[in-house]
N, C-alpha and C positions, 0 to 999 in steps of 0.2 A: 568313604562309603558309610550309610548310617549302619546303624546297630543290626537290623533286620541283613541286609548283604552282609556285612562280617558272622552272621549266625550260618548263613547259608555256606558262605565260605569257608571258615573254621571247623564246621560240624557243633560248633558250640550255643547252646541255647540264648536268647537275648537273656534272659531271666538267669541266667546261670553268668552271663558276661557282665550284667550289673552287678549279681553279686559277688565276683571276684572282683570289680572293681571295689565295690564297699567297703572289702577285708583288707585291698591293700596289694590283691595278688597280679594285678593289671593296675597300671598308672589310669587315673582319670582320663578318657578319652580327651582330643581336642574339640571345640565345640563349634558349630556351624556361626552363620550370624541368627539362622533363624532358632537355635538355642537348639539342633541336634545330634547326638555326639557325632562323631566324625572321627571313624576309624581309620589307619595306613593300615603300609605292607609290616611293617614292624609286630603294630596290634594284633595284624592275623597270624605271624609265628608265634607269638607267642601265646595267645590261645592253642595256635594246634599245639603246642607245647604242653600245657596244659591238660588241652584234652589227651593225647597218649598217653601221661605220666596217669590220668585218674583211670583209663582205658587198663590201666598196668595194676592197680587199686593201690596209688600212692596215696598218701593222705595229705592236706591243701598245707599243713607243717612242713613234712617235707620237700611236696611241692614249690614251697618259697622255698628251700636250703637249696634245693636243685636249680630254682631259675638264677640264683646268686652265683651259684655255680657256673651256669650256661653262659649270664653275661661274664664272668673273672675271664678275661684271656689269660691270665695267671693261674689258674686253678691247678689243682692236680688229682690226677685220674682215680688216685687211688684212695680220697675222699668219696668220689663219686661213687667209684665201686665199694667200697664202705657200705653209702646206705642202697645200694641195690643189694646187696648180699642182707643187710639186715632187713630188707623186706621179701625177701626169701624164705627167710627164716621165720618169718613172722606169716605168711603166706602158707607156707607146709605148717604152723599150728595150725591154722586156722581149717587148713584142709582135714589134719588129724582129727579135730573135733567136730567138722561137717561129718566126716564119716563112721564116728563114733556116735553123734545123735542119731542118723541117719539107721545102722546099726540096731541100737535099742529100740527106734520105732518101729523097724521090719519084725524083728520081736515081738514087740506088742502085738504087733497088725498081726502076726504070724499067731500069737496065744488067743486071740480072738474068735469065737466062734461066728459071729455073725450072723447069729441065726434069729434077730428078732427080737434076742430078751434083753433086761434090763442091765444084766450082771456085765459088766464090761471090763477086761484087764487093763484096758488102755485109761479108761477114766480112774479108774481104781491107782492106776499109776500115777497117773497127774494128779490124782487125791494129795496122796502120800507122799511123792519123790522118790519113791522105791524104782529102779532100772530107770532111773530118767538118768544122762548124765550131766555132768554139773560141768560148764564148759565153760561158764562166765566167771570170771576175775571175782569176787565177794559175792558171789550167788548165797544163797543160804542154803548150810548143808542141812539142817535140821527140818525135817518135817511138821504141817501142821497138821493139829489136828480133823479127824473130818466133822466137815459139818452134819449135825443131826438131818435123818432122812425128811424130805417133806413127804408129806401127805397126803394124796389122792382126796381130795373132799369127796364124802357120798352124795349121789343123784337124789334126789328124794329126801334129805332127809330134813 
């Protein structure tokens, strides 16, 4: 089947199945004679393969550790369950600090009058880094300074 049926069948984008082929995570497909890929039943596990593990939010690293896996008839389970447990863990951070930004910005929205003027806690926060929280790996904890107010030009003058 070309590229277009294995998109339909996989669930996986054409554009997404060249580019795991690019990287190495899908064998080059075979080629027709009139130069079109030409996918098997193989090519389409292994996309749905694929598509579930990113469905799961694996990342395309592990992703290859896992299809290495999938082909070892040797393998053992408790590698496998290794890294599902550590993207678990990495899964619940990542929810922790969804819901700690999440948090801070109901805050903000919540300190907000909304009534029209210019004075804002929410920019005022993003100015400065004050209640924002710092959720990225080497973020900068240090605030900058603000910049000088502009200017309203006068009409007339």
């Amino acid at each position: 089947m070309n590229i277009g049926e294995a998109s339909r069948a996989s669930g996986v984008s054409a554009k997404m199945i060249r580019h795991y082929e690019s990287i190495g995570l899908v064998p080059p497909a075979d080629r027709r004679d009139s130069g079109y890929r030409d996918y098997g039943t193989a090519d389409l596990h292994r996309l749905g393969f694929i598509r579930h593990a990113r469905d799961l939010g694996f990342s395309l690293d592990r992703i290859r550790v896992l299809l290495g896996l999938w082909s070892d008839p040797d393998r053992s389970n408790a590698d496998v369950k290794a890294i599902a447990r550590a993207h678990v863990t990495e899964l619940e951070q990542r929810a922790r600090q969804l819901n700690e930004m999440a948090d801070a910005l109901r805050s903000l929205a919540d300190a907000c009058d909304g009534d029209g003027r210019p004075d804002c806690p929410i920019i005022a926060s993003l100015e400065t880094g004050a209640n924002v929280p710092h959720c990225h790996p080497g973020a900068s904890q240090g605030a900058m300074p603000p910049p000088a107010p502009r200017r309203k030009a006068m009409a007339g003058r």
